[in-house]
N, C-alpha and C positions, 0 to 999 in steps of 0.2 A: 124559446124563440124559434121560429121556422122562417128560412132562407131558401127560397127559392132560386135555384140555379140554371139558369138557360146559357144556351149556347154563345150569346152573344157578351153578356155578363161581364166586364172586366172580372178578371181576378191577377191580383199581385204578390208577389211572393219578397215579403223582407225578413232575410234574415235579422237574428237577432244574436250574432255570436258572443257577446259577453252575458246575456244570459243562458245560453246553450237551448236555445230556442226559435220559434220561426213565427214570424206572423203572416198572416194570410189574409188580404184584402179583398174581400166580394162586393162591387161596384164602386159608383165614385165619386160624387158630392158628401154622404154620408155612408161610407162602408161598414159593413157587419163584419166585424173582426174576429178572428179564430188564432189565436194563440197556444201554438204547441210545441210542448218539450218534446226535445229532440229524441229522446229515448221513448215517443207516444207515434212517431213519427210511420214506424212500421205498422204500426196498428190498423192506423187513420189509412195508410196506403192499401193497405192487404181490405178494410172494410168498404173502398172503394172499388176494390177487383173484384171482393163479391156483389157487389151491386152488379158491375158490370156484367159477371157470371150469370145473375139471374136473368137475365134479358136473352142470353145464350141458349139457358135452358130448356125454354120450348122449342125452339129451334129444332135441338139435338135430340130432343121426344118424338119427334115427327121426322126425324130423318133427314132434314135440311142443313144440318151441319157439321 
């Protein structure tokens, strides 16, 4: 499945502490749900830093950052 995330997007954040887990909702009549254990938790974060990183990178090749 491919989710398309734009700027405007709801996304909601429900914990789930009796399962030691979190859900995460992307939009909002019908949301694409992403359920992750807590201990996946830094993964998911740190593979979003390197996204972010990549967008940096040309930047910093040409001397803009």
């Amino acid at each position: 499945m491919r989710v398309h995330v734009t700027a405007n997007l709801p996304i909601r954040v429900e914990p789930m502490v009796f399962a030691d887990r979190v859900e995460i909702r992307l939009g909002n009549a019908f949301p694409a749900v992403l359920v992750v254990d807590r201990e996946a938790l830094p993964r998911l974060a740190g593979a979003i830093s390197e996204g972010l990183a990549a967008f940096d990178a040309p930047a910093k090749k040409k001397g803009l950052g």
